[in-house]
matplotlib code that plots the C-alpha trace (Angstrom):
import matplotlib.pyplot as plt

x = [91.1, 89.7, 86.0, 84.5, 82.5, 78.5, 76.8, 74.0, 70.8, 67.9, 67.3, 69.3, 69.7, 70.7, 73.4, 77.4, 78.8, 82.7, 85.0, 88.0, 89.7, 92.9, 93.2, 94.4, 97.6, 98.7, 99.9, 103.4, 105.9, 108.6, 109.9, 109.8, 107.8, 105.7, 102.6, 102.3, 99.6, 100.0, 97.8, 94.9, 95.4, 95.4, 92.6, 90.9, 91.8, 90.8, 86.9, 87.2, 88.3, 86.0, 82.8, 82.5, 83.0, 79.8, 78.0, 78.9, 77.4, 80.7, 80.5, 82.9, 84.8, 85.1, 87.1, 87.2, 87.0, 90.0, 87.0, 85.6, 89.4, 89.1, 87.0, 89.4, 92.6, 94.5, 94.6, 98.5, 98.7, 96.7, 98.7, 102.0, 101.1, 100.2, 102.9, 105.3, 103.9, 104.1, 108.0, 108.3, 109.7, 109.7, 108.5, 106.4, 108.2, 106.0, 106.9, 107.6, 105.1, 106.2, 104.9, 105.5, 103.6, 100.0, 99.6, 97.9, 95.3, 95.1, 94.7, 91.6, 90.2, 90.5, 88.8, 86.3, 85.7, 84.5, 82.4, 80.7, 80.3, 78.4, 76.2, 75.2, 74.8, 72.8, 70.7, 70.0, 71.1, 73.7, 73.6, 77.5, 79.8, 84.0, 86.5, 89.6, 91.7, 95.3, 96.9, 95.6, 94.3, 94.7, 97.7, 97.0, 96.4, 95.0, 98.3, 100.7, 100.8, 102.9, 103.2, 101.9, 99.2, 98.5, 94.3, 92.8, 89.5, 88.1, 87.8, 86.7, 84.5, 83.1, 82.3, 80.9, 77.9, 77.5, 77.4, 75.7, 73.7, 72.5, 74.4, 74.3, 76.9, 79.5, 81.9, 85.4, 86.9, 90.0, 91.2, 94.9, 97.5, 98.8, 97.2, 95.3, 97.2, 95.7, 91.6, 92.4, 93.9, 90.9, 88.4, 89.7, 87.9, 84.2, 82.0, 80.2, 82.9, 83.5, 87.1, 87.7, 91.4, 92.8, 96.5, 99.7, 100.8, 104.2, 104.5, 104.7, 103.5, 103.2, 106.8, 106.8, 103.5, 103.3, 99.0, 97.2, 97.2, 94.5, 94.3, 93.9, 89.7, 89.4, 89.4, 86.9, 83.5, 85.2, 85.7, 84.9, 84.0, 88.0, 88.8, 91.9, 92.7, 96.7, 97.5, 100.6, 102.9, 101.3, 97.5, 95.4, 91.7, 90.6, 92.2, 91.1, 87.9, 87.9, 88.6, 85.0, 83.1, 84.3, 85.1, 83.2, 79.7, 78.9, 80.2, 77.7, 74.9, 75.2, 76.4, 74.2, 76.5, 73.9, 77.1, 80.0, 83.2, 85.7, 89.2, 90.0, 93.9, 94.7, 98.2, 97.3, 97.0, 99.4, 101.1, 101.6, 105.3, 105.5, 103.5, 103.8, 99.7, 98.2, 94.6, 93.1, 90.8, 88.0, 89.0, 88.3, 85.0, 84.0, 85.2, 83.3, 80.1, 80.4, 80.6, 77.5, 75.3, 76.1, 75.6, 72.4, 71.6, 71.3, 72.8, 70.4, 73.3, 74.7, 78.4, 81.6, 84.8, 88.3, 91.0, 94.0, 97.1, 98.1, 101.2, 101.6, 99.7, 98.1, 96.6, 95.6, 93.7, 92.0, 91.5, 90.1, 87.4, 86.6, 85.6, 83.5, 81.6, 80.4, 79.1, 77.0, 75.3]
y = [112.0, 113.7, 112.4, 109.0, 107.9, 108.3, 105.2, 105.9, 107.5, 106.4, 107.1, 110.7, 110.4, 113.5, 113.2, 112.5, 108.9, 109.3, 106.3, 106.8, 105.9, 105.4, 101.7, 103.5, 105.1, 101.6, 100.8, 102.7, 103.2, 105.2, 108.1, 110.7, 108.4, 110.8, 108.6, 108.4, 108.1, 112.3, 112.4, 111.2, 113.4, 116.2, 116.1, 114.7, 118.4, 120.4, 118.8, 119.6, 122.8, 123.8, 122.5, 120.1, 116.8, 116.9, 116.8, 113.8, 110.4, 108.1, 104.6, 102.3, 100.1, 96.4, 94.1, 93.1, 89.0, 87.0, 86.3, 90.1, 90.6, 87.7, 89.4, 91.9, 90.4, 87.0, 84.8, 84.4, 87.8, 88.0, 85.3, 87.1, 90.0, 88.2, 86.0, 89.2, 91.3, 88.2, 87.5, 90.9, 92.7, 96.5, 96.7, 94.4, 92.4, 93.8, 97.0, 100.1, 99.7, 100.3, 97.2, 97.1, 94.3, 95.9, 96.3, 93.3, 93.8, 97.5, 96.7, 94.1, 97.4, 99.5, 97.7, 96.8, 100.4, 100.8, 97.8, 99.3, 102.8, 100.7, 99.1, 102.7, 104.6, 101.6, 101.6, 105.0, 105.6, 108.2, 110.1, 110.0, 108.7, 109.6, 107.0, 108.8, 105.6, 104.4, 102.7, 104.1, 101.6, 102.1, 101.4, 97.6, 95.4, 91.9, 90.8, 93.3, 96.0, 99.2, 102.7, 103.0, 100.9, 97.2, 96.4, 98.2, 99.4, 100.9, 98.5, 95.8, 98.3, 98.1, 94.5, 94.5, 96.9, 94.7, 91.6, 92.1, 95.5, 94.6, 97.6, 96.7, 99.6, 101.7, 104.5, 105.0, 108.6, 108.7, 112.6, 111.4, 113.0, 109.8, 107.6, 104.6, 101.6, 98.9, 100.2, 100.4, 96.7, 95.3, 96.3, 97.0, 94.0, 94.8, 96.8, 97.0, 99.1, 102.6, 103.9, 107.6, 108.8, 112.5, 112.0, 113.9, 112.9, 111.2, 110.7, 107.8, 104.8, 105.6, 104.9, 101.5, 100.7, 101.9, 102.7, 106.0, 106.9, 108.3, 105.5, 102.9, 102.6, 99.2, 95.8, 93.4, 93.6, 96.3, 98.4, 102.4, 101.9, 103.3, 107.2, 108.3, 112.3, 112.9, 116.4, 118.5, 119.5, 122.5, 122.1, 123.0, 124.0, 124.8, 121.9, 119.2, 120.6, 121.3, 117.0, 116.0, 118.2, 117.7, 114.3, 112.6, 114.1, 113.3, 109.6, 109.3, 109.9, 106.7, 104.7, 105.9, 104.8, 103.2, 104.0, 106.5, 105.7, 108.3, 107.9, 111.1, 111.7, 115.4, 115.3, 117.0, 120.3, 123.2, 122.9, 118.6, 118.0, 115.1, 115.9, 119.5, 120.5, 123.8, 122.6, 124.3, 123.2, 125.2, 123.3, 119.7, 121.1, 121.9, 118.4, 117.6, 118.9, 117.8, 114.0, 114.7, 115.6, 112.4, 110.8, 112.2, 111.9, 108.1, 106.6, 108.5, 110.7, 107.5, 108.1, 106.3, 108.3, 107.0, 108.6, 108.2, 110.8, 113.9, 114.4, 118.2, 117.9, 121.5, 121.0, 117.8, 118.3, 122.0, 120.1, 116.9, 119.7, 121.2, 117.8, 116.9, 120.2, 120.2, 116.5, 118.0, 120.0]
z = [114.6, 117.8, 117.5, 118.0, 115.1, 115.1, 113.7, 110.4, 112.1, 110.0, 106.6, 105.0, 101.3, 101.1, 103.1, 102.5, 104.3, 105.4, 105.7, 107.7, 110.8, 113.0, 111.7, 108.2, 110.4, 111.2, 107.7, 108.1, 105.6, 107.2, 107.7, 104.8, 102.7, 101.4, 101.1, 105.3, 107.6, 108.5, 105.1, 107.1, 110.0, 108.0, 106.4, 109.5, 111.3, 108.4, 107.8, 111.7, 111.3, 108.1, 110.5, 108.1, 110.6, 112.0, 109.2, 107.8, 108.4, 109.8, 108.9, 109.9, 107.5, 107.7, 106.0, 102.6, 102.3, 100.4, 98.0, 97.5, 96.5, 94.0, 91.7, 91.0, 92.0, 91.2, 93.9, 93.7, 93.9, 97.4, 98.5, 98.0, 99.6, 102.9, 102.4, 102.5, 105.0, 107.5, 106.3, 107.4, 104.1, 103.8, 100.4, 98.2, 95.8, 92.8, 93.1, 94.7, 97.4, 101.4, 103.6, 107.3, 109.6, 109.7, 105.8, 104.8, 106.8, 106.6, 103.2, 103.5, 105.4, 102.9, 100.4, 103.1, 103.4, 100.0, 100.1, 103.2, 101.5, 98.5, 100.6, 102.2, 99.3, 97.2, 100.3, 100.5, 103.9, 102.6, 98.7, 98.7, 100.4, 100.5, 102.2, 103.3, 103.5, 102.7, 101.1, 98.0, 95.0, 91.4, 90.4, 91.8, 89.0, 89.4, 89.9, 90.8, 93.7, 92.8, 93.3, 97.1, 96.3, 97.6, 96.3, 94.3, 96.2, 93.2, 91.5, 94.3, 95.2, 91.1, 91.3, 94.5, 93.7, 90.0, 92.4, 95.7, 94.8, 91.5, 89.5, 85.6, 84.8, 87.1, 85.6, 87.7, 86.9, 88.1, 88.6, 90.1, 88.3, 87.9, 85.6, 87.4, 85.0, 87.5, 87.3, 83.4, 83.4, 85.2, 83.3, 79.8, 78.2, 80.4, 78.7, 81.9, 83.6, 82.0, 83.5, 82.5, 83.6, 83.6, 84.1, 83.9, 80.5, 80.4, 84.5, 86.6, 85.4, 82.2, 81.1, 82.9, 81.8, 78.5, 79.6, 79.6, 75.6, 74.4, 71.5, 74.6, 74.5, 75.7, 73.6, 72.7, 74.7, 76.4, 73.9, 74.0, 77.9, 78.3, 77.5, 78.6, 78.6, 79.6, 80.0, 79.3, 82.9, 83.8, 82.6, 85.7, 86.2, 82.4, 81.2, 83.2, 83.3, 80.3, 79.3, 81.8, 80.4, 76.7, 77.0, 79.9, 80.2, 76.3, 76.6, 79.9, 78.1, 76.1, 79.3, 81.2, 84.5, 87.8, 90.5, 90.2, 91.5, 91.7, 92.6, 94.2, 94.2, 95.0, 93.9, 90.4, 93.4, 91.8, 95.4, 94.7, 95.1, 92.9, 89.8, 87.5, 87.4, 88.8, 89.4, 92.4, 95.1, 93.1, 90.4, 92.4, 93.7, 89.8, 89.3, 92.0, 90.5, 87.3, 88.6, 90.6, 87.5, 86.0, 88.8, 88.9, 85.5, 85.7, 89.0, 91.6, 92.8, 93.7, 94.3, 95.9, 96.3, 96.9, 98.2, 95.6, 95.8, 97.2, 99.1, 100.3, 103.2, 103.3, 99.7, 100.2, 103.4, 101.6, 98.2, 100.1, 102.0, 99.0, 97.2, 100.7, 100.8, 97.2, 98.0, 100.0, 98.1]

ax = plt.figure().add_subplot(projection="3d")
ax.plot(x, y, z, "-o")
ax.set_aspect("equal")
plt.show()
């Protein structure tokens, strides 16, 4: 990141908030790994190179608390990941996540960041606001870290705006080709939380977690505030389009959602090496925009995004552009 960060400059509701930063690059998990700091550093250069840096309002992150984490996560859970990252292990004992010494609180920092991105959008300082962080979040359950991800800042983020900013109802649509298992687990029984999920069907977790069905709509309280949509290997921009407008935009009517939360992965890119989907980065901009009219519709325009996935570093720094620039407008 060649820039220094600018600080919010009075009031600009109309503008887009970015959350990012060379304290992300600190959590390393070695070499070839594909989920590696160079993800931030590309998508650092190409907002940079699109002209798109300067137009953003930079925030900077702080950390999440032990108890902001508590509302999402189970305190033995916390424990054991701070526990491990100070033993010094190279991977969490939950699953296949990559630790090194910096993780932990690389982690409290990215969950932080979301918290921070809440308090400027409920404020009105920013519309929209996109944190370009890692590690990534949702496949962190309350108490188990997997699949690259240590907290799940999401979710934190969820209960954060319910609890500081007053939010009655938040939607989480998860576009990672991946289905988020951890966001789903959290809030399956809160009819509160609505989690929507596009996901490659059959891929990673889904064997090990047997979640992402589309007979999985929540349970108890919860229930119908869950709508999963897998798609077949290969499905790209008509498809998954195809599931928010079909399947998303009529259940928001009903919920009527006060904050948006998106987890952004980019790895359902045609170009992703470790998923078999062909949507394009006019296909996350239309994604993009169709999240934006809910958000409109009943949250203000008030919307959070996450960065999940999305490991060839060209298509995620182009797809990652495309998503900012239709913030913006």
């Amino acid at each position: 990141m060649t820039k220094g960060r600018s600080k919010l400059a009075g009031d600009r509701p109309e503008a887009v908030g970015f959350i990012s930063g060379p304290e992300f690059v600190e959590h390393y998990t070695g070499l070839g790994f594909p989920e590696s700091p160079r993800r931030l550093a590309a998508i650092w250069e190409r907002l940079q190179k699109d002209f798109l840096w300067d137009r953003l309002v930079h925030i900077d992150p702080r950390p999440a608390s032990v108890e902001e984490l508590l509302t999402v996560h189970d305190r033995e859970y916390v424990e054991l990941v701070r526990r491990e990252v100070e033993l010094g292990r190279a991977m969490l004992s939950t699953g296949d996540t990559h630790i090194c010494p910096r993780s932990y609180d690389v982690a409290l920092l990215a969950a932080g960041a979301g918290l921070s991105a809440v308090d400027a959008v409920c404020a009105g300082r920013v519309r929209s606001a996109f944190c370009a962080v890692r590690p990534p979040g949702h496949h962190a359950g309350p108490r188990r870290g997997m699949g690259f991800c240590i907290f799940n800042s999401a979710a934190v983020a969820a209960r954060y705006a319910q609890r500081a900013c007053g939010v009655a109802r938040v939607l989480i649509a998860d576009w990672d080709v991946h289905h988020g298992n951890g966001t789903q687990e959290a809030f399956y029984d809160d009819p509160s939380v609505f989690y929507f999920s596009t996901h490659q069907l059959g891929l990673y977790p889904m064997p090990l977690t047997g979640m992402g069905d589309p007979r999985e709509t929540g349970s108890g309280a919860g229930e119908g505030t869950t709508l999963n949509c897998p798609l077949q290997p290969g499905a790209g921009d008509a498809e998954i389009i195809a599931a928010f407008t079909d399947r998303l935009v009529p259940a928001m009517s009903d919920f009527a959602p006060e904050l948006v939360i998106i987890s952004a992965g980019f790895d359902s890119h045609r170009a992703d090496p470790l998923a078999l989907m062909g949507v394009t980065d006019e296909g996350f901009a239309a994604l993009t925009e169709i999240v934006m009219e809910i958000a409109d519709a009943s949250a203000g325009g008030r919307i959070v995004s996450f960065l999940e996935g999305g490991y060839d570093l060209s298509a995620l720094a182009s797809a990652a552009a495309a998503h900012v620039t239709a913030l913006m407008h």
